[in-house]
Short mmCIF file of the C-alpha atoms (twelve columns), coordinates in Angstrom:
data_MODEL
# 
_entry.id   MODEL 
# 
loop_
_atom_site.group_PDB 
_atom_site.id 
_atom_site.type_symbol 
_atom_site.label_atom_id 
_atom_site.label_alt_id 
_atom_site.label_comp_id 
_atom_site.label_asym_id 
_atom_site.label_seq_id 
_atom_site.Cartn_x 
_atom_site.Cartn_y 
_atom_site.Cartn_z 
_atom_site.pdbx_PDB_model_num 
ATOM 1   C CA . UNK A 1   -12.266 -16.022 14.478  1 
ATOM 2   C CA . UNK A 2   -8.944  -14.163 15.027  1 
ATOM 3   C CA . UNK A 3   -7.533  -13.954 11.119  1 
ATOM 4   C CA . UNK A 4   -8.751  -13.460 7.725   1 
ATOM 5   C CA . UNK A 5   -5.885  -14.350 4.592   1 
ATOM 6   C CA . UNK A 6   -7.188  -12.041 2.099   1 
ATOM 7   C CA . UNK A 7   -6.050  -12.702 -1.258  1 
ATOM 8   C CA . UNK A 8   -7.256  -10.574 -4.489  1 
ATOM 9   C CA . UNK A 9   -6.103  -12.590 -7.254  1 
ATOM 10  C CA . UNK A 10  -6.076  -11.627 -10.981 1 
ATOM 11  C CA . UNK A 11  -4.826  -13.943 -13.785 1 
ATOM 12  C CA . UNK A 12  -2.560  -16.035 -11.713 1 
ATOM 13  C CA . UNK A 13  -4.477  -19.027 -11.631 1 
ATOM 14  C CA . UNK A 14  -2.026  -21.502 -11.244 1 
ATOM 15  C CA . UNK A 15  -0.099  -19.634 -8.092  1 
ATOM 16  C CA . UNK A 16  -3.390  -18.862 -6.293  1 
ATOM 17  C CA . UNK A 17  -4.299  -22.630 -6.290  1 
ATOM 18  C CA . UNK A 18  -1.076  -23.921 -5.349  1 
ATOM 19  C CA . UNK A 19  -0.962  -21.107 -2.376  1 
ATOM 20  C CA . UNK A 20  -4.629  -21.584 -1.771  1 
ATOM 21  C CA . UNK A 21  -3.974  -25.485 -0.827  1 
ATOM 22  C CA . UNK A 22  -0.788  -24.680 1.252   1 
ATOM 23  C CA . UNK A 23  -2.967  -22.485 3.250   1 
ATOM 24  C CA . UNK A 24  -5.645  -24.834 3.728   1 
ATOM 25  C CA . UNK A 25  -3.626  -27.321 5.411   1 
ATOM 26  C CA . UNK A 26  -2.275  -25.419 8.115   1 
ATOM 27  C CA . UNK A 27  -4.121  -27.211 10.987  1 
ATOM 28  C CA . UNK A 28  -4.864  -23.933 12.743  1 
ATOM 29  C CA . UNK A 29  -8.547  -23.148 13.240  1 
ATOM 30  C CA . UNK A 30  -8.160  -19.377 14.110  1 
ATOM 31  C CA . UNK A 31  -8.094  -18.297 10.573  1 
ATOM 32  C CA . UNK A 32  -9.866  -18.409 7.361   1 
ATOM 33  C CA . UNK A 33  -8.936  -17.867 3.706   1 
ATOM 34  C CA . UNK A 34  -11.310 -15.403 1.300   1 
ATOM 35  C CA . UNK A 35  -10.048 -15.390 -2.254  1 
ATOM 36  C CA . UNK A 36  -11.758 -12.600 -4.576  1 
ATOM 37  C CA . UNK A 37  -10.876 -13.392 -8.456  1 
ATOM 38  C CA . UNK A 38  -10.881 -10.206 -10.649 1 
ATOM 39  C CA . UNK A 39  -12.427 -11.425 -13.679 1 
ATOM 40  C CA . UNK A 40  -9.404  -13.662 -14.388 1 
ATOM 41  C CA . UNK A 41  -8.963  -14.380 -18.360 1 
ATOM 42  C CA . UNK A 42  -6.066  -16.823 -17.539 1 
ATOM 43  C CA . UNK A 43  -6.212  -19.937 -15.629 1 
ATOM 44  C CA . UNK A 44  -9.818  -20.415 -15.519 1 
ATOM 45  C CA . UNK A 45  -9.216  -24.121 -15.234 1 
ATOM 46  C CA . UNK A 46  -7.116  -23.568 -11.900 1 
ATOM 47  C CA . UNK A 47  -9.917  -20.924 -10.377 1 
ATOM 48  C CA . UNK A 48  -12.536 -23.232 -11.080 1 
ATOM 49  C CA . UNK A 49  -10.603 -25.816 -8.691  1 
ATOM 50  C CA . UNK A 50  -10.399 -23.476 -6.634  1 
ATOM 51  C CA . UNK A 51  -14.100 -22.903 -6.072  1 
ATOM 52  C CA . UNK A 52  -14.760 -26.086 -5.816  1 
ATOM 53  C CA . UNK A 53  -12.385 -26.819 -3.048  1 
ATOM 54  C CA . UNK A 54  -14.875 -28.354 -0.207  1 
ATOM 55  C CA . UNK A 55  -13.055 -26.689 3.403   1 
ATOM 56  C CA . UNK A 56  -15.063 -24.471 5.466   1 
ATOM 57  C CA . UNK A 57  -12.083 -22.439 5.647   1 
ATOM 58  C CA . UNK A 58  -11.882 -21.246 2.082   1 
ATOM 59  C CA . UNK A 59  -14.733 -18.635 1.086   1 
ATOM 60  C CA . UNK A 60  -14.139 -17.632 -2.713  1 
ATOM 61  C CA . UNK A 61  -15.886 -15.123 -4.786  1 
ATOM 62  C CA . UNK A 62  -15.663 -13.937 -8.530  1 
ATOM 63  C CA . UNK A 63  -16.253 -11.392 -10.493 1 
ATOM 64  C CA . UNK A 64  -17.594 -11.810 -14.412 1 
ATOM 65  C CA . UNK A 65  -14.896 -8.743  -15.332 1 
ATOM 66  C CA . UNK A 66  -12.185 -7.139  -14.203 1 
ATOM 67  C CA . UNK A 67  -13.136 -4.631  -11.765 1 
ATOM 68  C CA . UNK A 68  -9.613  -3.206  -11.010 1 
ATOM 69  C CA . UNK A 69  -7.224  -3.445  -8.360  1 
ATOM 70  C CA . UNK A 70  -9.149  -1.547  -5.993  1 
ATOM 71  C CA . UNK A 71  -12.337 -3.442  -6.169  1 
ATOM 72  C CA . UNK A 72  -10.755 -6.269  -5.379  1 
ATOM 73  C CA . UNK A 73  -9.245  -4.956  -2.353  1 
ATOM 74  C CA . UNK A 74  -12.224 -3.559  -0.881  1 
ATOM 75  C CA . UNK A 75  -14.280 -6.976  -2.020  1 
ATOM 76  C CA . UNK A 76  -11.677 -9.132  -0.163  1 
ATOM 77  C CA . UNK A 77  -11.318 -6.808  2.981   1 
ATOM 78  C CA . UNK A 78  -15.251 -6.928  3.179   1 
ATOM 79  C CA . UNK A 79  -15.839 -10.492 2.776   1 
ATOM 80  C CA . UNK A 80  -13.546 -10.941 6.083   1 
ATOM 81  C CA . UNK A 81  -14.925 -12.284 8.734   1 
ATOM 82  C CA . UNK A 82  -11.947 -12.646 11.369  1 
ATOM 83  C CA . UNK A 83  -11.187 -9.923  14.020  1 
ATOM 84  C CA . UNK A 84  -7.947  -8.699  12.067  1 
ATOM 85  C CA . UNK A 85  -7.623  -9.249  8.073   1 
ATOM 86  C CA . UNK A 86  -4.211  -9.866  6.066   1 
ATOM 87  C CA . UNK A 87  -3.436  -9.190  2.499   1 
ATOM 88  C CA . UNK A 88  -1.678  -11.306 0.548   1 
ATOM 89  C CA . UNK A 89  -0.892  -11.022 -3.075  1 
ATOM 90  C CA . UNK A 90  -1.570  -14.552 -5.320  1 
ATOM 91  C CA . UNK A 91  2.056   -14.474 -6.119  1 
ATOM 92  C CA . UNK A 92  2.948   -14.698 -2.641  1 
ATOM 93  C CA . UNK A 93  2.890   -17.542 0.505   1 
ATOM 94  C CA . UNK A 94  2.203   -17.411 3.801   1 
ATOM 95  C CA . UNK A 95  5.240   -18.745 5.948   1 
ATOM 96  C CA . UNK A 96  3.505   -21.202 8.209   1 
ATOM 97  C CA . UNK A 97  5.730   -21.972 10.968  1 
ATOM 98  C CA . UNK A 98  5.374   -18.046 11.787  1 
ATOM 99  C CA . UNK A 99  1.609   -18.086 11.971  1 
ATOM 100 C CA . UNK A 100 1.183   -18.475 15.253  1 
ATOM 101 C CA . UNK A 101 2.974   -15.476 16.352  1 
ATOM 102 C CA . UNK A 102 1.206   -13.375 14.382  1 
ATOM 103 C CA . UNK A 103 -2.406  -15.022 15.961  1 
ATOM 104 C CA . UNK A 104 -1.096  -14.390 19.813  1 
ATOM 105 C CA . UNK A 105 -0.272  -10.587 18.252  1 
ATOM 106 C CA . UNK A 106 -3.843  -10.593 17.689  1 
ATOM 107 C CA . UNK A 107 -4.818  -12.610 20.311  1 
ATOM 108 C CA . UNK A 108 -4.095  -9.306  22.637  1 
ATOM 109 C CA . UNK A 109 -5.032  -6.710  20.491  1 
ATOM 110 C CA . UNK A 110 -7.771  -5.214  22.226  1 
ATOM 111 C CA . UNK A 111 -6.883  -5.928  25.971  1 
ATOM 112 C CA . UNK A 112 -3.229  -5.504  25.990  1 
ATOM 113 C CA . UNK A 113 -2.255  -2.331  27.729  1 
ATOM 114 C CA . UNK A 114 1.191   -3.168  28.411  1 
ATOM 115 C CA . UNK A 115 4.367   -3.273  27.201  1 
ATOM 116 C CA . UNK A 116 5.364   -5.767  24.165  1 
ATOM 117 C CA . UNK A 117 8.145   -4.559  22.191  1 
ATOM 118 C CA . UNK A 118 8.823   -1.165  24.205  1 
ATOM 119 C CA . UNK A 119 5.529   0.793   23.939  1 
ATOM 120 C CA . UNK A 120 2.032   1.494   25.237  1 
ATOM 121 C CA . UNK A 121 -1.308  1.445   23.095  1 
ATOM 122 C CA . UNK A 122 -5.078  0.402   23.908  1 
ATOM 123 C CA . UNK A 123 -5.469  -1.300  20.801  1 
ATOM 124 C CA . UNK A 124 -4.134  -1.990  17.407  1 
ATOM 125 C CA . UNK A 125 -5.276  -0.560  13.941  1 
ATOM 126 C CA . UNK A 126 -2.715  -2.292  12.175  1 
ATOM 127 C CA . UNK A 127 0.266   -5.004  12.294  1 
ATOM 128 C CA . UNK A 128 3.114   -4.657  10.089  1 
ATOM 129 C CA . UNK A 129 4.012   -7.905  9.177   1 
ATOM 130 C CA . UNK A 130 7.869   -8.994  7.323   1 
ATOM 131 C CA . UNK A 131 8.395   -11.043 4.126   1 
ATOM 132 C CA . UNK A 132 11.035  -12.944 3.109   1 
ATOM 133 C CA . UNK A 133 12.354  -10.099 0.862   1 
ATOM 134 C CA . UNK A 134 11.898  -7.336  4.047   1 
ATOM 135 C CA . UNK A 135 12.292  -7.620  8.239   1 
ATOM 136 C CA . UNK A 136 10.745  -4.786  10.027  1 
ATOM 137 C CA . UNK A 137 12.326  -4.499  13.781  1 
ATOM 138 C CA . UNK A 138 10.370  -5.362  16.434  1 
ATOM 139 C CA . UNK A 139 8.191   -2.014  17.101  1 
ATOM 140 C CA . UNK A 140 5.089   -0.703  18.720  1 
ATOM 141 C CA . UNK A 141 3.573   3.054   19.026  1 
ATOM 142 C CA . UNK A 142 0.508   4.345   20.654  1 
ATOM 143 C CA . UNK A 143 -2.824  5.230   18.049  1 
ATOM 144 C CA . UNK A 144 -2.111  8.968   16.443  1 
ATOM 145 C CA . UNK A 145 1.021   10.865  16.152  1 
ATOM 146 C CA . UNK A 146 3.303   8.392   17.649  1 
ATOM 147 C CA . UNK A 147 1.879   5.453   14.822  1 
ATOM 148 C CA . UNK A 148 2.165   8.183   12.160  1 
ATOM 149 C CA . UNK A 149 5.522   9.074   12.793  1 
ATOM 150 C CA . UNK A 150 6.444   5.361   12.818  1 
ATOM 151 C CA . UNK A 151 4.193   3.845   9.934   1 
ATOM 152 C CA . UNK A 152 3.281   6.642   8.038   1 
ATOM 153 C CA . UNK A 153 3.778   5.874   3.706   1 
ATOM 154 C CA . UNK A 154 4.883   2.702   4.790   1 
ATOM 155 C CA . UNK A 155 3.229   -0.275  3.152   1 
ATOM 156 C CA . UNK A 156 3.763   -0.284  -0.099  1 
ATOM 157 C CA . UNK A 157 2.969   -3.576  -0.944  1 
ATOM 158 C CA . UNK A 158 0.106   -5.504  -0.135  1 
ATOM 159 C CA . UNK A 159 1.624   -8.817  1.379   1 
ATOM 160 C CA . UNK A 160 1.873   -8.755  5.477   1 
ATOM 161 C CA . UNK A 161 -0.472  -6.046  5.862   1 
ATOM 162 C CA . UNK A 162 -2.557  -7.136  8.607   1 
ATOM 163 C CA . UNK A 163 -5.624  -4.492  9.729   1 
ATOM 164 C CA . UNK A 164 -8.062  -4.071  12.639  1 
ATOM 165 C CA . UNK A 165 -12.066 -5.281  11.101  1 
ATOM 166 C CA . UNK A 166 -12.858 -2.644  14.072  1 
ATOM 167 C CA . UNK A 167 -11.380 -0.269  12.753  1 
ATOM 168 C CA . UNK A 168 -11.306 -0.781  8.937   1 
ATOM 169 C CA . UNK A 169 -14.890 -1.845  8.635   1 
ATOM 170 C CA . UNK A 170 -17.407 -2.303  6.024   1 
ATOM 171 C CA . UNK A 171 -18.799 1.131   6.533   1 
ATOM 172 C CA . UNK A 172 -15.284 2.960   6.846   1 
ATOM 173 C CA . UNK A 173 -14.574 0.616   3.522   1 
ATOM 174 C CA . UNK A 174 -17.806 2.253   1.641   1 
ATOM 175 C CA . UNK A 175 -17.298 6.134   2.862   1 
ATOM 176 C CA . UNK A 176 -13.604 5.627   1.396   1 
ATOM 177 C CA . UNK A 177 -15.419 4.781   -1.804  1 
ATOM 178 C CA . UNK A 178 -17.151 7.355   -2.156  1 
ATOM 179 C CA . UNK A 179 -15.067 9.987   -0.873  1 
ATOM 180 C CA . UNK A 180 -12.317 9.380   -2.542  1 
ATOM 181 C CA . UNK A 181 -13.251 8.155   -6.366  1 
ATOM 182 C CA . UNK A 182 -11.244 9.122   -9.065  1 
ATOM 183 C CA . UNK A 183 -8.282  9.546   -6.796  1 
ATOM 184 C CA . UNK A 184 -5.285  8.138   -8.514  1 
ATOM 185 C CA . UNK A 185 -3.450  7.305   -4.842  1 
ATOM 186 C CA . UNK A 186 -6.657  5.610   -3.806  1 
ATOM 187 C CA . UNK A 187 -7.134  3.562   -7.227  1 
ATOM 188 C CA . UNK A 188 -3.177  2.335   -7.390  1 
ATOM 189 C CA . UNK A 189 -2.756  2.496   -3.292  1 
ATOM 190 C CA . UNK A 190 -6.182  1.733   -1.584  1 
ATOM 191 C CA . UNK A 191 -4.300  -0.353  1.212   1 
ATOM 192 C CA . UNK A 192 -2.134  2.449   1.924   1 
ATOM 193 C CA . UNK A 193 -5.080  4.691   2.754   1 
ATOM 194 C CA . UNK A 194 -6.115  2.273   4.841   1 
ATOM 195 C CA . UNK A 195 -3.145  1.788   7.017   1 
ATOM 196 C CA . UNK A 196 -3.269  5.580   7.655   1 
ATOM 197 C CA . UNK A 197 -6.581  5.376   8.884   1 
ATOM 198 C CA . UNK A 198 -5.583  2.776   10.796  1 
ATOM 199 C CA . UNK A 199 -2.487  4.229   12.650  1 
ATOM 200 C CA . UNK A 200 -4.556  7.109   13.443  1 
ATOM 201 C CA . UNK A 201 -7.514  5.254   15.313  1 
ATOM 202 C CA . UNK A 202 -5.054  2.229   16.641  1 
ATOM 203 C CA . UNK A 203 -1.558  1.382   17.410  1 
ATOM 204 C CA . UNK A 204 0.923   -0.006  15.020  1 
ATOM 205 C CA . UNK A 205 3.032   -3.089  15.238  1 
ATOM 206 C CA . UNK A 206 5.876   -4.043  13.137  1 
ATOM 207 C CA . UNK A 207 6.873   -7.701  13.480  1 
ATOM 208 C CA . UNK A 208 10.415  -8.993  12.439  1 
ATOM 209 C CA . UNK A 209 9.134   -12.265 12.129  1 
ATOM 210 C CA . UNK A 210 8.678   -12.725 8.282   1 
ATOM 211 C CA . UNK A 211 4.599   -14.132 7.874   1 
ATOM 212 C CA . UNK A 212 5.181   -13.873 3.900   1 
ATOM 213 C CA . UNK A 213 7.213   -15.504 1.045   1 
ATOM 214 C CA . UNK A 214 7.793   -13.277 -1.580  1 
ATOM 215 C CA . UNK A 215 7.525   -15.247 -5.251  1 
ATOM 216 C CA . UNK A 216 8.414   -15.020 -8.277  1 
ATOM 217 C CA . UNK A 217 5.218   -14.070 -10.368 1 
ATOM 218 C CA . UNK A 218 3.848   -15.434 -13.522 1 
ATOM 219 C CA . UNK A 219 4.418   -12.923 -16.070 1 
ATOM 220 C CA . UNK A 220 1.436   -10.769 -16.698 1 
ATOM 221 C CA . UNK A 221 0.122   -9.052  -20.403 1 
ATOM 222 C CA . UNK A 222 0.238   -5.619  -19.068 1 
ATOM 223 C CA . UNK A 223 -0.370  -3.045  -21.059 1 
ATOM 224 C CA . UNK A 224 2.545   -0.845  -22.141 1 
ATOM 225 C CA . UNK A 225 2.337   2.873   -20.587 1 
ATOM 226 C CA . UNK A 226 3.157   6.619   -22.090 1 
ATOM 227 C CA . UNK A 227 4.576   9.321   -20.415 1 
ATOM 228 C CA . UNK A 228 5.156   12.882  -21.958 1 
ATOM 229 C CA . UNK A 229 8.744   14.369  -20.990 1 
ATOM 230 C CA . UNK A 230 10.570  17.188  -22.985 1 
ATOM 231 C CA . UNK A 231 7.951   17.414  -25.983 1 
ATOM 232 C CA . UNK A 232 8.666   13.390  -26.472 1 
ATOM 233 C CA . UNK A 233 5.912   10.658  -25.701 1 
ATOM 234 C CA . UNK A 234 7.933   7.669   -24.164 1 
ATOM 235 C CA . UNK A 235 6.708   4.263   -23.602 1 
ATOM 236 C CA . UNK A 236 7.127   2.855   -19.957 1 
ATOM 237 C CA . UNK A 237 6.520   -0.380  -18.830 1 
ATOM 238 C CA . UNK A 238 3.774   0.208   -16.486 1 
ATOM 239 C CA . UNK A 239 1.668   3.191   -16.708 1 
ATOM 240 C CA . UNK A 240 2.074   3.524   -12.617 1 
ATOM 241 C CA . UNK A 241 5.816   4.647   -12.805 1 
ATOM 242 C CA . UNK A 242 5.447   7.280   -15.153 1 
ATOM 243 C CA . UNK A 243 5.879   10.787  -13.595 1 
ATOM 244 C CA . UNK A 244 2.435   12.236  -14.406 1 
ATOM 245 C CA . UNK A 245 0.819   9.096   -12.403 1 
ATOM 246 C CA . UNK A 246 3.695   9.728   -9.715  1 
ATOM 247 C CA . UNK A 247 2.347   13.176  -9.610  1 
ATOM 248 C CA . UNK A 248 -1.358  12.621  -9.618  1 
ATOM 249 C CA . UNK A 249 -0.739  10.192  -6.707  1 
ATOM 250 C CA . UNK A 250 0.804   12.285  -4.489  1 
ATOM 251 C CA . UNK A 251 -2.115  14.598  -4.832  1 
ATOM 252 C CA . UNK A 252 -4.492  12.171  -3.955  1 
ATOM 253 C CA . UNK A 253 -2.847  10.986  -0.688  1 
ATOM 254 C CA . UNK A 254 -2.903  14.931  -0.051  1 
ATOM 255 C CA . UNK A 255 -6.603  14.520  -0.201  1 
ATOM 256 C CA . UNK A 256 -6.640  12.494  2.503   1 
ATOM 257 C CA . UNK A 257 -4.169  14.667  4.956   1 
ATOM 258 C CA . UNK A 258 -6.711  17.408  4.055   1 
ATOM 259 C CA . UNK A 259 -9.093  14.846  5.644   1 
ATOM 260 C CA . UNK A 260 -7.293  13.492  8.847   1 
ATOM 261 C CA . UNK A 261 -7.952  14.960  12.121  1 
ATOM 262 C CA . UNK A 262 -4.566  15.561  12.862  1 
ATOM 263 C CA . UNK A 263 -2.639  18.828  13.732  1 
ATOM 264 C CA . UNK A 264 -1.527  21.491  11.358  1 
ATOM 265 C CA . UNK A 265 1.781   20.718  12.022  1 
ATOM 266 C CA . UNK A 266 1.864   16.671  11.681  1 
ATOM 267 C CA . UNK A 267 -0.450  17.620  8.594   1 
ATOM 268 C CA . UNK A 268 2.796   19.525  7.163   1 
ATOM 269 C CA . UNK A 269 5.215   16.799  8.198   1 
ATOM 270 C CA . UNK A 270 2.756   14.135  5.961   1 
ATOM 271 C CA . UNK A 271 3.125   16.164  3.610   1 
ATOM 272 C CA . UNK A 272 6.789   16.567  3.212   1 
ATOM 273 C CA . UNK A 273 7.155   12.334  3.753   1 
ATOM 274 C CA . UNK A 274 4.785   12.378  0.237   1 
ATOM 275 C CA . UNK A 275 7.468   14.410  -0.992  1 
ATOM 276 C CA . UNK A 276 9.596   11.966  0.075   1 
ATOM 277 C CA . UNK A 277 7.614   8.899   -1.042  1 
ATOM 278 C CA . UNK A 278 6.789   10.014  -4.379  1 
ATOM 279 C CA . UNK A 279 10.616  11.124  -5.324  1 
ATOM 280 C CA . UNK A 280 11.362  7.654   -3.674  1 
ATOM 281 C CA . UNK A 281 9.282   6.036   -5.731  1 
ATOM 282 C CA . UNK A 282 10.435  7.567   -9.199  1 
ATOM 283 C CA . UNK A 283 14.089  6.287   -8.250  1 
ATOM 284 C CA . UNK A 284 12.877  2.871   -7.550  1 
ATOM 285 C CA . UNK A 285 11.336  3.027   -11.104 1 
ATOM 286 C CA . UNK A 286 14.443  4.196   -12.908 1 
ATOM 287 C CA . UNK A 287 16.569  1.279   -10.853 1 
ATOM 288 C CA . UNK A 288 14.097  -0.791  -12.169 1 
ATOM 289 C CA . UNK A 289 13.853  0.175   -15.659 1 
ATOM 290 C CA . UNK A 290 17.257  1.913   -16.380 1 
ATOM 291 C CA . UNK A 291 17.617  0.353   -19.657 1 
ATOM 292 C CA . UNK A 292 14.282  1.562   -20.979 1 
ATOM 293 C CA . UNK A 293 14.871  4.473   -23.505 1 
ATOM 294 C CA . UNK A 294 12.899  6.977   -21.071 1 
ATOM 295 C CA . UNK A 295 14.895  9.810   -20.382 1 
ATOM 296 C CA . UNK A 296 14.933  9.714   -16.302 1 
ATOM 297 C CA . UNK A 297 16.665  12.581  -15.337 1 
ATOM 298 C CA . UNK A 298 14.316  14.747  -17.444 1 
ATOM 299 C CA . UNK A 299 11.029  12.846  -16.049 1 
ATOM 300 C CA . UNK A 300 12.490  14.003  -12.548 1 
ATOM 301 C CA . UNK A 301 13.153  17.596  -13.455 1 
ATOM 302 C CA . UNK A 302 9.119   17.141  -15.008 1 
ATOM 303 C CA . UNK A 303 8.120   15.461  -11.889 1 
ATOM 304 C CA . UNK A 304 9.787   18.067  -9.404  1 
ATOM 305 C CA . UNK A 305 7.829   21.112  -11.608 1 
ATOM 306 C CA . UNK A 306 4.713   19.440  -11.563 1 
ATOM 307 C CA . UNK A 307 5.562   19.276  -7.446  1 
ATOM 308 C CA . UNK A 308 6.587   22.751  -7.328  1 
ATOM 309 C CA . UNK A 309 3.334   23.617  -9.230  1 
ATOM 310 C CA . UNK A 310 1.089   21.989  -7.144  1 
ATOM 311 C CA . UNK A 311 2.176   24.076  -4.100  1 
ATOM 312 C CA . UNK A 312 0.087   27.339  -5.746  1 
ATOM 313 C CA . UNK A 313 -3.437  24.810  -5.484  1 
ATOM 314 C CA . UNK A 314 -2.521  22.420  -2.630  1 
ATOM 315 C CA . UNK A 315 -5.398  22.841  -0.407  1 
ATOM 316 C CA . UNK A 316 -3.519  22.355  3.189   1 
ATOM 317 C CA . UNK A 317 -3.500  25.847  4.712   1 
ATOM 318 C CA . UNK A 318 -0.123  24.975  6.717   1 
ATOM 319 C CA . UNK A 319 1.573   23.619  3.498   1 
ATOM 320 C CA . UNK A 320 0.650   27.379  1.833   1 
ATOM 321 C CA . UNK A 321 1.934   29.260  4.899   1 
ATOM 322 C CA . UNK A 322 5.645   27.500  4.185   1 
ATOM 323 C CA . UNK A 323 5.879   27.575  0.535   1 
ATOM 324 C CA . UNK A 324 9.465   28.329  0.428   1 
ATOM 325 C CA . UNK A 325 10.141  25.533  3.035   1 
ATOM 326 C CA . UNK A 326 8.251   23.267  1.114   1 
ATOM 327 C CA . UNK A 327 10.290  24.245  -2.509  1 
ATOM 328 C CA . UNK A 328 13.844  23.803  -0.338  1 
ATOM 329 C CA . UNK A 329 12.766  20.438  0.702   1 
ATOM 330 C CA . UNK A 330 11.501  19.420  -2.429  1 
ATOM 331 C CA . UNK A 331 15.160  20.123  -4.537  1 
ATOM 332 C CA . UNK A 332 17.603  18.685  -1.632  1 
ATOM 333 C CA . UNK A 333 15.430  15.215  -1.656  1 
ATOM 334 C CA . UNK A 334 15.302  15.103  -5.143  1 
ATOM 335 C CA . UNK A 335 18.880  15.440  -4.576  1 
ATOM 336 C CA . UNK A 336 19.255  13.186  -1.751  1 
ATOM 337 C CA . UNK A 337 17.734  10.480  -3.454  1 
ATOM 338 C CA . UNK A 338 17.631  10.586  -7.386  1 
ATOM 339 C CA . UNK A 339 21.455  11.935  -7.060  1 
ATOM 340 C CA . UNK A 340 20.482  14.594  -9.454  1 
ATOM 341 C CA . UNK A 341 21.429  18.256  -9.096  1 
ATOM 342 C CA . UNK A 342 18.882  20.730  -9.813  1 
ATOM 343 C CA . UNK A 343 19.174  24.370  -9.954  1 
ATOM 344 C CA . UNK A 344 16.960  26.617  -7.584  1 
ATOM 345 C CA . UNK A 345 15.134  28.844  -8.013  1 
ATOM 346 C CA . UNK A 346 13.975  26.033  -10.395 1 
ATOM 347 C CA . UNK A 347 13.276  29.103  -12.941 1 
ATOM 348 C CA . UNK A 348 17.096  29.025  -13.772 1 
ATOM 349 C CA . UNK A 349 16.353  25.169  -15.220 1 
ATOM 350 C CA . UNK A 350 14.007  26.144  -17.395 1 
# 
């Protein structure tokens, strides 16, 4: 089997069902669909219907709580069965007219040795697929530096993220586990860490053709966050975006450069673009929540200390050796992309 739809779903009963029967009647037989439910509270009625669908394409399973986010993942990526796997959110759709294109991608993912959209690779990790709400171009690169430097922090979101079961296997799946519990990038990103394992040991594709349709979500009860900026505890609407998580994430995807085989050098370079993913990030919040009563401009100057900070424990030798580097690069893209000025040495802020 070339494909396995992987879809964690979590309290959107009535969107999983309705995007659970589209999928089932595309007339393809080179995929299947695995559906994981996290201990849904809402919409029992529709994941019930689900499980009893009768198609020996569908393979559901359920857990009696909510296990998190990352359980779910992991549950859904192991209970694939196909020679790639794709995520794909419950709010989401797959665009079926662009299937196929995505299954002949696949198709020649171990033998292909040529050229497809300019580059060379022996196999690949991991296939970038477009939504409806984001077209990659047309790209290839070659497993290791070349995928890095192309794919590297990219994938936030789960939808279109297609990955190599040769690569990301059960085993890899379980050592992840337990190398990496408690860490807050792992727990909020898990697929993210996967794509960079995947890049590493196989090529990367990014196809403009959009596989997913990005929808609107049912509204979840999510519990309101705190963050702690200028003496002041602020409520945010999801704990994720406030800067303390921000910070303890980019740690934790630190962890895993530590990890990677990779040169000292393309080590430092990951670790500037988590400079530049977690700053990223924070703006994307404030766009997002601008009219929330949390004082952004002093959660940045909080976020950039804690960044600053971290330099004096960061445990990448290469990262140490260019401290002042580092602290440079840090101000101008919090700069460059929060439009915020702040003074350096950061002392004079304080």
């Amino acid at each position: 089997m070339l494909l396995s739809i992987c879809m964690p779903t979590y309290n959107r009963g009535s969107q999983a069902l309705e995007h659970v029967q589209a999928i089932l009647g595309i007339e393809s037989q080179d995929f299947e669909l695995v559906v994981s439910n996290n201990g849904s509270v809402f919409g029992k009625e529709n994941y019930e219907q689900i499980k009893n669908i009768q198609n020996p394409k569908l393979h559901y399973s359920e857990f009696k709580k909510n296990q998190g986010f990352l359980a779910n993942i992991c549950q859904v990526i192991k209970m694939s069965r196909g020679d790639f796997c794709m995520l794909l959110s419950d709010e989401d759709s797959v665009i079926a007219e662009n299937l196929p294109v995505y299954l002949d991608i696949i198709r020649h993912s171990q033998k292909f040795t040529g050229d497809l959209f300019g580059n060379m690779w022996t196999a690949i990790g991991v296939i970038f697929g477009s939504t409806s709400d984001f077209q990659y171009q047309d790209s290839s690169a070659a497993a290791g530096e070349a995928s890095l430097k192309t794919a590297y922090m990219w994938g936030n979101y789960i939808s279109g993220l297609f990955f190599n079961r040769q690569v990301i296997t059960d085993q890899v799946v379980d050592k992840m586990l337990a190398r990496y519990a408690g860490n807050t990038a792992w727990i909020d990103y898990p697929h993210m860490f996967f794509v960079n394992i995947g890049i590493i040991k196989g090529g990367v594709v990014m196809c403009s053709r959009p596989i997913v349709r990005i929808d609107t979500p049912e509204v979840l009860k999510e519990s309101t966050g705190k963050t702690y900026i200028d003496g002041q505890d602020f409520s945010v609407p999801l704990q994720y975006i406030a800067w303390e998580v921000r910070l303890a994430q980019m740690k934790g995807f630190c962890q895993q450069i530590k990890d990677l085989d990779v040169s000292n050098d393309l080590k430092f370079w990951m670790f500037c673009a988590v400079c530049n993913k977690t700053l990223f990030l924070h703006q994307v919040a404030k766009s997002l929540y601008l009219q929330n009563d949390v004082p952004w401009e002093k959660a940045l100057l909080a976020l950039v200390r804690g960044m600053l900070d971290y330099l004096d424990e960061v445990d990448i030798t290469v990262v140490s050796r260019r401290r002042k580097l580092v602290e440079r690069h840090i101000i101008e893209l919090a700069y460059k992309i929060n439009g915020v000025t702040i003074p350096y040495p950061l002392d004079k802020a304080k």
